[in-house]
C-alpha positions in Angstrom: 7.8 24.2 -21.3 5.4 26.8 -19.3 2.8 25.4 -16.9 0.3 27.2 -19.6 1.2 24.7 -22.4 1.0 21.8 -20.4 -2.3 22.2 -19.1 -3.6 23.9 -22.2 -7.5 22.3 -23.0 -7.5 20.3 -19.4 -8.5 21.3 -15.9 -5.1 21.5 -13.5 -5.1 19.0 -10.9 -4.5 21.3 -8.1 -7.7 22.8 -9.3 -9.8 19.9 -9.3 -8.6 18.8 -6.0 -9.6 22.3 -4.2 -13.1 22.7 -6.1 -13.7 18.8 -5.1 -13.4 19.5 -1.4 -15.6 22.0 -1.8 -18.0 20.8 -4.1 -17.5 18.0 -6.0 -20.4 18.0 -8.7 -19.3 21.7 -9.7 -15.5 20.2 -10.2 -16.7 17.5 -11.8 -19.0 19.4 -14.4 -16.1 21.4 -15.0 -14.2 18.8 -16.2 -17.1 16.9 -17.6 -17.9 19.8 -20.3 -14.0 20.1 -20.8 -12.7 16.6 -22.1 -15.4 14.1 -20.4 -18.2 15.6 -22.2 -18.6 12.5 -24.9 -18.6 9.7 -22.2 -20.8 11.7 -19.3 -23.3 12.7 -21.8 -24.0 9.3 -23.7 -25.3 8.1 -20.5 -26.9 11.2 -18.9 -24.8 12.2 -16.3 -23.5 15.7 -17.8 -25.2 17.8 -14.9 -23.7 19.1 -12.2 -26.0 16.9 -10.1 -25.7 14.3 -12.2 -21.8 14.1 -12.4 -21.8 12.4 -9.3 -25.2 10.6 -9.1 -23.2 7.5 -10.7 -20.5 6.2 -8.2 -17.2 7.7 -7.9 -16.3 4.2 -8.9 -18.1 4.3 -12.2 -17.5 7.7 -12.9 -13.9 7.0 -12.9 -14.4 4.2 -15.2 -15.7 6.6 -17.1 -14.0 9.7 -17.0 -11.2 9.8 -14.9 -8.9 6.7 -15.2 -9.1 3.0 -15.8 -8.3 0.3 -13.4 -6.2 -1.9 -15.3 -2.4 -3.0 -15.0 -0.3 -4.8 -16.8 1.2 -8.4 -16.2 5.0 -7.7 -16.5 6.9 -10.5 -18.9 8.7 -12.9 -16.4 12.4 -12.9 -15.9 13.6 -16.7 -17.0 17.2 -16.6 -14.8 16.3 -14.8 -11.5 19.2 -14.2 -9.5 22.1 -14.5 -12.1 22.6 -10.3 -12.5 24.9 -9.7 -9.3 23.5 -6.7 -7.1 25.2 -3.5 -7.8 26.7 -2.1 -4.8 27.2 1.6 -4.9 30.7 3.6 -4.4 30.6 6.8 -2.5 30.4 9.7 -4.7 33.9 12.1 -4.6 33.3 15.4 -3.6 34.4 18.2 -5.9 37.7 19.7 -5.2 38.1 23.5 -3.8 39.5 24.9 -6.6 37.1 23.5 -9.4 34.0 24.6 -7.4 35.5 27.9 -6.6 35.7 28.6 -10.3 32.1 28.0 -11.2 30.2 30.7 -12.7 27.9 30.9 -9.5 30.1 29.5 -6.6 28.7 28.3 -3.7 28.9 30.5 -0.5 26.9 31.7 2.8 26.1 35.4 0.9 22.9 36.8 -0.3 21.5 34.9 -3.6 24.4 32.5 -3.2 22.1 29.0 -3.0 20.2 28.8 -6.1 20.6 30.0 -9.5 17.8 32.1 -9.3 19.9 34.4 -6.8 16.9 34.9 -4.5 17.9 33.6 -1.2 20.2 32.1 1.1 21.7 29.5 3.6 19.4 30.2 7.0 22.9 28.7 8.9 26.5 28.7 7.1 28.4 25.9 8.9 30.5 28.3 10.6 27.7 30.0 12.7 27.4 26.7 14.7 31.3 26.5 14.7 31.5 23.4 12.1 33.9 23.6 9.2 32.8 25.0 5.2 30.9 22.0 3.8 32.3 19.2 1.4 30.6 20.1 -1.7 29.3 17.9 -4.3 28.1 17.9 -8.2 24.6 16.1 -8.8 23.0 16.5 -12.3 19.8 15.3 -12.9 19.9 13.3 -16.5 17.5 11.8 -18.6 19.2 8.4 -19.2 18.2 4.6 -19.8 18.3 1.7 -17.5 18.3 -1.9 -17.4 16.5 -3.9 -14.9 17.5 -7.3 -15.8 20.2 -8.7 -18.1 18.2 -12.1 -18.1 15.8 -12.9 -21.1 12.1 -12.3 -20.6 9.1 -14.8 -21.8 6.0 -12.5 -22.0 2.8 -13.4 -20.2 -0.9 -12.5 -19.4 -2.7 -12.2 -16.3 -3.6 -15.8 -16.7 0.5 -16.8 -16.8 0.0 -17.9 -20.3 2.6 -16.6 -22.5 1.5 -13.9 -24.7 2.0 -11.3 -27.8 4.8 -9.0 -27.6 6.1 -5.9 -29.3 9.1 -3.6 -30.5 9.2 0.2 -30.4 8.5 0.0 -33.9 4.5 -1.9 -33.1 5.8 -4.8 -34.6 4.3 -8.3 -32.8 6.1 -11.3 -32.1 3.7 -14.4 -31.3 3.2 -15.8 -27.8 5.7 -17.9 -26.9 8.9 -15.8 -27.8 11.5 -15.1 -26.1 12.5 -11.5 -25.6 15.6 -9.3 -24.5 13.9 -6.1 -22.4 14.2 -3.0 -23.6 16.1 0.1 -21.4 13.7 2.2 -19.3 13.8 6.0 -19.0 14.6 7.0 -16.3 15.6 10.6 -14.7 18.4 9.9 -12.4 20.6 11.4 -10.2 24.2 11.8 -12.2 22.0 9.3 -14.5 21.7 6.0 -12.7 19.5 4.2 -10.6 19.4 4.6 -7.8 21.4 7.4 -8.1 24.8 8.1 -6.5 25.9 7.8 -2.3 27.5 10.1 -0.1 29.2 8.7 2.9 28.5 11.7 5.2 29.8 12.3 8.9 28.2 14.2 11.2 30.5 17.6 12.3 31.3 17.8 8.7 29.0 19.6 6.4 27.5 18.8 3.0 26.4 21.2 0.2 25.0 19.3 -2.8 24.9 21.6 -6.0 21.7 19.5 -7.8 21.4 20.5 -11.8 18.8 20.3 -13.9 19.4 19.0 -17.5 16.2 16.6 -17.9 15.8 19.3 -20.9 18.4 17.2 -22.3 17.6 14.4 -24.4 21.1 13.1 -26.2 20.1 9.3 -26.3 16.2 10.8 -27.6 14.8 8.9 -25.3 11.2 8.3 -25.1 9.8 10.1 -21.8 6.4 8.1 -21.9 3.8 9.5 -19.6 5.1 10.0 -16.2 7.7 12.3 -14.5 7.1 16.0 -14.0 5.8 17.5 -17.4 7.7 20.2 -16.7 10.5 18.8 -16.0 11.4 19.9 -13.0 12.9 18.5 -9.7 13.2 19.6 -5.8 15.4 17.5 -3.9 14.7 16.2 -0.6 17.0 14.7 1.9 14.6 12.6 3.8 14.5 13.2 7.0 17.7 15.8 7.3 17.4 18.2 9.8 18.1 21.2 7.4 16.5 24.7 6.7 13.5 24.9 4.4 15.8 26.7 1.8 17.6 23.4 1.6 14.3 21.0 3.0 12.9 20.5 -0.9 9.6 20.7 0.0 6.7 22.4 -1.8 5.5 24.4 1.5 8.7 26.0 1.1 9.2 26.1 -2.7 5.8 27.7 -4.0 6.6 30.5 -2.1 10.4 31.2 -1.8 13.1 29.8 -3.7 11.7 28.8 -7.4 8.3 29.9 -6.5 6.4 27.3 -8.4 6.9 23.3 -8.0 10.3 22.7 -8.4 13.4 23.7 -10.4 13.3 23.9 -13.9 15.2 23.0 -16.2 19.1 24.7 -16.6 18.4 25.9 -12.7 20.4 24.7 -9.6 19.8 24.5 -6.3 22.9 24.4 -3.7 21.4 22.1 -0.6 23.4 22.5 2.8 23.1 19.6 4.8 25.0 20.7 8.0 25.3 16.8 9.3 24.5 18.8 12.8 21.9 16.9 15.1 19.1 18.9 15.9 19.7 21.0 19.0 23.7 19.9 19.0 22.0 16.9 21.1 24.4 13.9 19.9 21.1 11.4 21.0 19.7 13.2 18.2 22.0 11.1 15.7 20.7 9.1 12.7 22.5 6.8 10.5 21.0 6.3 7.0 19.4 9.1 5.0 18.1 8.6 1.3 17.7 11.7 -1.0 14.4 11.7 -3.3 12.3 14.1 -5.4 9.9 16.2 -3.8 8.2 18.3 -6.5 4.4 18.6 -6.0 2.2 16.6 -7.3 4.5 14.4 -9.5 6.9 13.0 -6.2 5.6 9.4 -6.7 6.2 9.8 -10.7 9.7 11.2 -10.7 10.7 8.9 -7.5 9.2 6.0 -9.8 11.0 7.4 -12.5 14.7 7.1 -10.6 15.3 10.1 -8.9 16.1 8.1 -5.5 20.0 8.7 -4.1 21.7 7.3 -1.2 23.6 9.1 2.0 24.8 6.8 5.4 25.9 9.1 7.8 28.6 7.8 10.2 29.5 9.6 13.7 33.1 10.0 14.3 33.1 11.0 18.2 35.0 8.3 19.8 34.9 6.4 16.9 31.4 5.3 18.1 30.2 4.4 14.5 32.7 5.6 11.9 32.8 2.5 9.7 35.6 1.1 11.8 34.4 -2.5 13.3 37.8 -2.3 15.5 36.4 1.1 17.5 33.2 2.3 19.1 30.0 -0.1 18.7 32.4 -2.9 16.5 29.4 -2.7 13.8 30.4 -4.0 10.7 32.2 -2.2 8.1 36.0 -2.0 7.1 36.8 1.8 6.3 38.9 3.0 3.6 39.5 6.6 2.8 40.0 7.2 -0.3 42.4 9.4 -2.5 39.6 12.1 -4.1 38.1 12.7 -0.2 35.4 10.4 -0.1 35.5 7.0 2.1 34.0 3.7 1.2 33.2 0.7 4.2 33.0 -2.7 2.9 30.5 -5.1 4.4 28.0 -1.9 4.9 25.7 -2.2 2.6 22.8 -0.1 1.8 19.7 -1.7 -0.1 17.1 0.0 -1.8 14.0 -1.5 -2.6 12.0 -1.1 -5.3 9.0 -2.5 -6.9 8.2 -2.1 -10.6 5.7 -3.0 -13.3 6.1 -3.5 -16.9 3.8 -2.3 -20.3 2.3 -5.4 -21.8 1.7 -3.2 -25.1 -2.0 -3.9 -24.4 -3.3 -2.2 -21.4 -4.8 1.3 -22.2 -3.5 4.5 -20.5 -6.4 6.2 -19.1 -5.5 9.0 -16.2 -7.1 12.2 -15.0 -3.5 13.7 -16.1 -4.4 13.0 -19.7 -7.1 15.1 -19.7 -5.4 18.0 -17.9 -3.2 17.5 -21.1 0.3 16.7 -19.2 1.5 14.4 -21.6 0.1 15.1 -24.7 2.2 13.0 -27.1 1.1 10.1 -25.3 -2.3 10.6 -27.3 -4.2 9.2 -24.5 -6.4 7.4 -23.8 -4.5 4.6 -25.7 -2.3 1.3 -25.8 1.1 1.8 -26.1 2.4 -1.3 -28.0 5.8 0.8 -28.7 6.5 0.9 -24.6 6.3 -2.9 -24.5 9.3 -3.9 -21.5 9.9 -0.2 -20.5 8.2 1.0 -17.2 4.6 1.3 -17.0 3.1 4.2 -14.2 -0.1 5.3 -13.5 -0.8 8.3 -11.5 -4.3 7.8 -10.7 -5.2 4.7 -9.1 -8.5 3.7 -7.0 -6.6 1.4 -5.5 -2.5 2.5 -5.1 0.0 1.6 -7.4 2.2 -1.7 -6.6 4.8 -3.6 -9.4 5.0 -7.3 -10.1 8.8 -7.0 -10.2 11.0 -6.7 -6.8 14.3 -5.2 -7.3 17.2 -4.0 -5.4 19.3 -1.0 -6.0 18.0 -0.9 -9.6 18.4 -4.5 -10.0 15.5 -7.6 -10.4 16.5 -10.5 -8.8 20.1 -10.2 -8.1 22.3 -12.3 -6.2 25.3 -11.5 -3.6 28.2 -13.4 -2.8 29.1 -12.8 0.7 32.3 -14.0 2.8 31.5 -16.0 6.2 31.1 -13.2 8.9 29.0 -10.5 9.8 27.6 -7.9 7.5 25.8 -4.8 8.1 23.2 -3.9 5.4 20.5 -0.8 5.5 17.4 -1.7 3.9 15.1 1.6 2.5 11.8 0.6 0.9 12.2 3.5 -1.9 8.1 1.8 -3.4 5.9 4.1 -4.2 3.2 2.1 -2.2 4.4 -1.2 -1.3 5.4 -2.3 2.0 7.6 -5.4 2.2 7.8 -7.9 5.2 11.2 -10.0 4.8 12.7 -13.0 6.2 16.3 -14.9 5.6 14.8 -18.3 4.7 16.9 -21.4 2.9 15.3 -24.2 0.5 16.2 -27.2 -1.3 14.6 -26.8 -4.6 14.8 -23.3 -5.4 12.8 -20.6 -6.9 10.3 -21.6 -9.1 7.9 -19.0 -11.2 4.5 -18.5 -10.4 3.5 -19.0 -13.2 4.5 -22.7 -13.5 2.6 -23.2 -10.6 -0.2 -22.1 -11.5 -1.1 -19.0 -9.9 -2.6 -16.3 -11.7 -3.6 -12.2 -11.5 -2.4 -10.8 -8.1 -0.5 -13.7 -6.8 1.9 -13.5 -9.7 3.4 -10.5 -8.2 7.0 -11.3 -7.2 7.1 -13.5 -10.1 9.2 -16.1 -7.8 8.0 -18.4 -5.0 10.2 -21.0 -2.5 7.4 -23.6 -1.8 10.1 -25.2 0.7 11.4 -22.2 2.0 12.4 -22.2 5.7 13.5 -19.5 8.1 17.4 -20.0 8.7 18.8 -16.9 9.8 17.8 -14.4 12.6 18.5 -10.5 11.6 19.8 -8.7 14.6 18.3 -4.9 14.1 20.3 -2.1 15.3 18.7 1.2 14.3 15.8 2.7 12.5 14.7 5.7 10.5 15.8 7.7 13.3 18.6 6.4 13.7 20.5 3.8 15.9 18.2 1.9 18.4 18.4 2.3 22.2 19.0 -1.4 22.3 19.3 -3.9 19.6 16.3 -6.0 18.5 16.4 -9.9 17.7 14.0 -10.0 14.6 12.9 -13.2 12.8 11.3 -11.0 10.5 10.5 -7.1 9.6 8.4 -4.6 8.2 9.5 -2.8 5.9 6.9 0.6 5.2 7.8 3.3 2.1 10.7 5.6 3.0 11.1 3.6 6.2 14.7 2.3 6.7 16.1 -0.5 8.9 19.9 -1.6 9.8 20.3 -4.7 10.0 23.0 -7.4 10.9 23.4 -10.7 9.1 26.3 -13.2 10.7 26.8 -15.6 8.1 28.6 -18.0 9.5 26.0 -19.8 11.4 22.6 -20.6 10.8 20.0 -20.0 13.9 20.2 -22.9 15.3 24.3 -23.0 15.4 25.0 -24.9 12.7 27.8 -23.8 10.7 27.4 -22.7 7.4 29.8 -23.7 4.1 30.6 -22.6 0.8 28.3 -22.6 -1.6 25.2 -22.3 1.3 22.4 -20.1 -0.2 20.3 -18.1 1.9 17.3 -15.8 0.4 15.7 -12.7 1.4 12.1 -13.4 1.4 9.3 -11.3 1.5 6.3 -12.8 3.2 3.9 -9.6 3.3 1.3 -10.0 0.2 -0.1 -6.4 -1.0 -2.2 -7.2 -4.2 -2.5 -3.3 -4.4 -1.6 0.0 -2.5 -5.0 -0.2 0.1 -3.3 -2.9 2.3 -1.6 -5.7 2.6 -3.8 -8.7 2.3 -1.6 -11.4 4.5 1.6 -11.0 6.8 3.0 -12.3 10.0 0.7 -10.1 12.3 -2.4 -10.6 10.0 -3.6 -13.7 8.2 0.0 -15.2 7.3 -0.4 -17.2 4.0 2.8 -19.9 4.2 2.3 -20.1 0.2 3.7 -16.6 -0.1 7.3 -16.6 -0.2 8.7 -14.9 -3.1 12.4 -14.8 -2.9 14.2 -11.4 -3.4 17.4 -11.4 -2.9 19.9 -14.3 -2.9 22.7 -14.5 -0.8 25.6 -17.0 -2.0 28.2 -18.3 0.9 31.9 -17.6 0.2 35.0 -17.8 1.9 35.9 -17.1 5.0 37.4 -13.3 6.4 38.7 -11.6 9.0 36.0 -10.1 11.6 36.4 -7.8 14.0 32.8 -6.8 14.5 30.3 -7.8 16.9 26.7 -8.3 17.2 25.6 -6.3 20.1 24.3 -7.7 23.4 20.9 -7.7 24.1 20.5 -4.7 26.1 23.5 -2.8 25.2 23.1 0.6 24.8 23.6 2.0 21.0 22.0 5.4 20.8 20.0 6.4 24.4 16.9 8.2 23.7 16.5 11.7 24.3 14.6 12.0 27.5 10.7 12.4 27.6 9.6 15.0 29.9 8.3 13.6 33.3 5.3 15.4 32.8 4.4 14.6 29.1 1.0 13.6 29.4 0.2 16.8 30.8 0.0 18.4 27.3 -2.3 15.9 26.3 -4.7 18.2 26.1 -3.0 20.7 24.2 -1.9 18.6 21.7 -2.4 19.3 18.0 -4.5 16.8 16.0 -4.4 15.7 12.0 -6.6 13.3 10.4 -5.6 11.5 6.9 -8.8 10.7 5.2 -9.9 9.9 1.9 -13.0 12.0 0.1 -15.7 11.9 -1.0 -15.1 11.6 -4.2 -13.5 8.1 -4.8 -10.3 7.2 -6.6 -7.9 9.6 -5.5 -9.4 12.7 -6.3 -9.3 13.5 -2.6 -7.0 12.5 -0.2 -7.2 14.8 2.6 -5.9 16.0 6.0 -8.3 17.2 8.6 -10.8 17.4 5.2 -8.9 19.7 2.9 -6.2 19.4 0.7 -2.8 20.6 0.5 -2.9 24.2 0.1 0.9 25.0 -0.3 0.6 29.1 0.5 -1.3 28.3 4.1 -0.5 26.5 7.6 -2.8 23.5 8.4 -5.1 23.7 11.9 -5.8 21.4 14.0 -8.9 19.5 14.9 -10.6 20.5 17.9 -8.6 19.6 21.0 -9.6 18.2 24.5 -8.3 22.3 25.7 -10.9 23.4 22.7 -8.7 25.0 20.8 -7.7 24.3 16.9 -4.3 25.6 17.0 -2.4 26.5 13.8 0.5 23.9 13.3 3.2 26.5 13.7 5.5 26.1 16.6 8.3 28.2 17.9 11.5 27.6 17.6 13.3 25.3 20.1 10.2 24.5 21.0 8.7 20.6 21.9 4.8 19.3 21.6 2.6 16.5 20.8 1.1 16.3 17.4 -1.4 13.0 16.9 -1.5 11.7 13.7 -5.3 9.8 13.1 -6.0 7.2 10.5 -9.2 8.0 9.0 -10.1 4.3 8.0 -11.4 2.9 4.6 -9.6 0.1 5.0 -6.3 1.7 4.1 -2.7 1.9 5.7 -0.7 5.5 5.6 3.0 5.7 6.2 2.8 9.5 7.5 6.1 11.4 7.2 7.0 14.6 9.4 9.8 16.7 7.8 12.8 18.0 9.8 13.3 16.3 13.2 12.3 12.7 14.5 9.7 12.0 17.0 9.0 9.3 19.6 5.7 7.4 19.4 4.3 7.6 23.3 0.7 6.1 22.8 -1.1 4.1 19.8 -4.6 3.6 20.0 -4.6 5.8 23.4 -2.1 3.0 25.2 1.0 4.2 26.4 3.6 2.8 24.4 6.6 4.4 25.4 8.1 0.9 27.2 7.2 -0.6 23.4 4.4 -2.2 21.2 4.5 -5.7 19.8 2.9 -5.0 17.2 5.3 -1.8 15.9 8.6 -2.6 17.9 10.1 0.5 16.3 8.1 2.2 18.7 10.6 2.2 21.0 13.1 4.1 19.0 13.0 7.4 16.8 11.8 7.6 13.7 10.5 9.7 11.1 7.6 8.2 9.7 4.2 7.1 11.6 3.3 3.4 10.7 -0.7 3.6 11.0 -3.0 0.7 10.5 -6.5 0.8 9.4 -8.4 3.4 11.9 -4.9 3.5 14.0 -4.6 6.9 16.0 -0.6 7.3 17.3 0.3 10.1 19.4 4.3 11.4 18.8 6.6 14.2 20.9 9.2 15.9 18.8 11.0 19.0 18.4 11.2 22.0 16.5 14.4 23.1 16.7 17.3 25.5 15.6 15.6 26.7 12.2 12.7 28.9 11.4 10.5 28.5 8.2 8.0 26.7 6.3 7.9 22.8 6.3 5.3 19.9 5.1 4.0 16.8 7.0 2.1 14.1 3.9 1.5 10.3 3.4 4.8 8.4 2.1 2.4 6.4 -0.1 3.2 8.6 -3.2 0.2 8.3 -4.7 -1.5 9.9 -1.4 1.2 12.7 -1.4 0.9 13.5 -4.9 -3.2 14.0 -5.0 -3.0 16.2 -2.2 -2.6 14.2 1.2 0.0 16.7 2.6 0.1 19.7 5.2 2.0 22.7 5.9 3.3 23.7 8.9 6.2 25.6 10.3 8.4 27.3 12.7 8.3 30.6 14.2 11.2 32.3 15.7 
């Protein structure tokens, strides 16, 4: 499908989004007189000046989108569907890759299909051995959420009308089976498949586009690229820009347009090398995602999410052997076709999604830049009743009603009486997630039945009794392993953010032993009616009414342990060493400011007042030296970059590509010793937690590749409407 054909009769975003920061009325008449004229005109505002007399607010109502959600149909046996623990994907073997069409290799047009570039570092300039290579395709497929039946209500929690993909109604009060999603997914699930990586042994991921493909004919609905195409990031690898996915590097190089379209392939090379050889440098748990611009939060949405823990070998520090190194938990075994599964390591990806009632009306500025059009929108979609229900455009962020876990509402876990390890990813498009280990006596009950309505149905479950029972123990972040562990009676949980965390189950916290049969939930306690904010959590307003269970854990039998909890203060993963004289580039530092426009909705989100412009390098603000330095660096090369919240009452998790950073001050306080409000402060990460009108000063590195990169908000409704720099490195 050319980019011609799907914006034929509509006004491209990316065109919209640059005429609005420089003139909103004159982007706004163009679209008015293109496929708003009918609804500007009735009520006079079809002028340029007049476009935007009316309130960005109205004249989205009007034109642009409409602010409705539906209430997803409630799930009548939570917990019953068991949680779907991935396998580690085998690697391909030597001879089968080697007799591909296109094999892969460190030579000239030998890493995409398009035969136009190559590997910036084959494995073997850095002395590491050729790379494992895997087989990813990228499928249009169906998925399930839920097993359970489903009673369908309204925003009230009465139950309500339903429908079949043929428009026929059933009355309220009938009981329903869900209908399969689409989805696009890695190898065709959700989430899609793991690789159990280990640093000093390289990765090269062949990724495959088929979503051309439609052998179930599946209905595609009206989200996902419209192209169809895909870039693949591994978030936060430290890999070239060839193998990065990002659109800084993609509308240039590479595919030169958004992303790979269908029947292409692109060969990623994740060396599994910490940047600069430093082995403080090391991370632990990496998630793979789609990255094409402007639809990353519709195709992440859509499925495209994969998994890949990376284990370090060297001394058998963390190698998913509890009886070496650190003793974290996880029996290895390796297995026959190369890859190498840990039981009791468990990665869980979080997920929250919302449902199509059948009778809340489509309405998105993507509609009238004609991206979908079979969904004939605006419209109801009674024929999508059950399946997944996305919109692009919201004034407020996009957030579901329905938590699941690796692909699954609701499930439950039966674990054996010892200690787990379990990495927790928040793979929401803007929901952040604040979770406790609680127990109760009466169990779930539904919302509903107790009489809450709108917003506060969200979760769909509540534990009126619930009670924290269990402490986590935190050992690393999204950078990696901590420089100590952490004693947490709860977390945060921000998108792309990742915590490790470990669970003893075979005590409760205050030394009571547990038995068979015990049940223990994860709880979320942060409530987020929408993507602006949460609206209560431990640090601000708790509400003790809002404790919607998410994940149940069921007590087993005992098992043999060798792991141990760390002690407090025992070194895991030192941090590299700050420069004594740190501060000193204070001055120098370079400065970006996440803002929204000035034209409401999310028409504009912008960095330093502009919007992604994927051909140029962003500049700085004004610094304290008076300069407004380009954000290119050179390579091997260390600075401060401060990352500023522009307020509105929102919260950004902002996303560096490439390397990790420390966090030295927050609101101009030195935080280097820690923060109790972000205790990940004191570790590496790769994504910048701001708060409302938060500014947060970070020193990272730029090192060992040269190129272009990106920097954007992980709310993916920020990213995709244009809340995203470039910037890169210079040799």
């Amino acid at each position: 499908m050319s980019e011609k054909s799907i914006n034929a009769g509509g006004l491209s975003r990316r065109t919209l989004l640059r005429l609005g920061a420089a003139g909103g009325a004159g982007a706004a008449l163009v679209a008015a007189e293109g496929w708003g004229g009918p609804f500007l005109a009735q009520r006079g505002l079809l002028s340029a000046d007049g476009a935007f007399a009316a309130s960005s607010t109205k004249l989205g109502d009007l034109l642009f989108y409409t602010e409705a959600f539906p209430t997803s149909p409630l799930i009548l046996k939570p917990f019953d569907d068991m949680l779907t623990i991935p396998k580690a994907l085998a690697p391909v073997s030597k001879s089968d890759f080697s007799s591909w069409a296109k094999p892969p290799g460190p030579g000239v047009g030998q890493q995409n299909s398009l035969v136009n570039e190559r590997h910036q570092i084959w494995p073997y300039t850095i002395g590491y051995p050729d790379p494992i290579v895997y087989k990813i395709d990228v499928l249009l497929r169906a998925h399930a959420f839920t097993n359970s039946k489903v009673l369908p209500i309204d925003a009230m929690g009465r139950p309500t009308v339903s429908f079949d993909d043929q428009r026929k109604s059933y009355p309220a009060g009938t009981e329903r089976s869900l209908p399969f999603s689409t989805i696009y997914g890695f190898n065709g699930t959700f989430p899609g498949p793991m690789i159990n990586a280990e640093y000093g042994k390289p990765v090269l991921v062949r990724f495959e586009n088929h979503l051309d493909e439609n052998p179930m004919y599946l209905d595609r609905q009206d989200f996902g690229s419209p192209d169809w195409s895909f870039l693949t990031h591994l978030h936060n690898g430290h890999t070239a820009p060839e193998s990065d996915g990002n659109p800084h590097y993609s509308m240039t190089s590479g595919p030169k347009r958004m992303g790979y379209l269908p029947q292409m392939f692109v060969d990623n090379l994740y060396l599994n090398w910490p940047a600069g050889g430093d082995d403080h440098e090391k991370q632990s748990f990496f998630w793979f995602h789609d990255h094409r611009m402007d639809h990353t939060g519709s195709n992440v949405y859509k499925g495209l999410v994969g998994l890949y823990p990376i284990y370090d070998p060297k001394y058998g520090m963390d190698m998913g052997d509890e009886r070496q190194g650190l003793h974290l938990p996880g029996v290895r075994k390796d297995n026959s076709d190369g890859s190498f599964d840990v039981e009791y390591d468990i990665p869980l990806a979080f997920y929250d999604t919302r449902l199509d009632d059948g009778v809340t009306v489509h309405k998105d500025v993507h509609d009238g830049m004609g991206e979908f059009p079979a969904a004939h929108n605006p419209a109801k979609h009674p024929e999508w009743w059950g399946k997944t229900f996305f919109k692009h455009f919201p004034n407020h962020g996009f957030v579901g009603d329905i938590f699941t876990v690796n692909g699954t509402a609701n499930p439950v876990l039966e674990v054996k009486r010892r200690k787990y390890r379990f990495r927790f990813l928040d793979a929401s498009v803007s929901r952040i997630y604040e979770f406790k280990l609680m127990s109760s006596t009466q169990g779930p009950k539904s919302s509903a039945s107790l009489g809450y309505i709108g917003d506060e149905l969200e979760g769909q479950y509540r534990i009126e009794d619930a009670q924290q029972c269990m402490k986590f123990t935190q050992i690393a972040s999204d950078g990696g392993l901590l420089p100590f562990p952490i004693t947490r009676d709860s977390f945060e949980l921000w998108p792309a953010k990742r915590r490790e965390v470990i669970i003893d189950f075979t005590r409760y916290q205050d030394g009571t032993p547990t038995t068979k049969g015990d049940v223990i939930y994860l709880t979320n306690v942060m409530k987020m009616p929408n993507g602006r904010m949460w609206s209560n959590s431990s640090r601000f307003l708790p509400d003790p009414a809002y404790r919607v269970p998410v994940l149940k854990f069921v007590i087993g039998d005992d098992a043999p342990d060798d792991s141990q909890i760390p002690a407090p203060q025992m070194p895991l993963r030192p941090l590299p060493p700050l420069p004594g004289n740190w501060k000193n580039l204070l001055d120098n530092r370079l400065i970006f400011e996440v803002e929204r426009g000035s034209l409401g909705g999310e028409i504009e989100w912008l960095i330093n007042g502009k919007p992604f412009e994927p051909s140029t390098v962003a500049t700085s603000l004004l610094n304290k030296a008076g300069a407004t330095p380009l954000a290119q660096q050179k390579k091997n090369s260390f600075n401060l970059w401060e990352i500023r919240n522009g307020g509105g009452g929102w919260v950004h998790p902002f996303h560096l590509h490439m390397e990790e950073h420390r966090t030295v001050m927050r609101n101009n306080k030195d935080v280097t010793r820690g923060d109790p409000s972000h205790p990940d402060d004191v570790s590496r990460e790769d994504l910048v937690a701001l708060d409302p009108g938060e500014a947060v000063i970070i020193y990272r590195g730029f090192r060992d590749f040269v190129g272009p990169y990106v920097a954007h908000c992980h709310n993916l409704a920020h990213e995709d409407h244009a809340m995203m720099f470039g910037w890169e490195i210079t040799p």
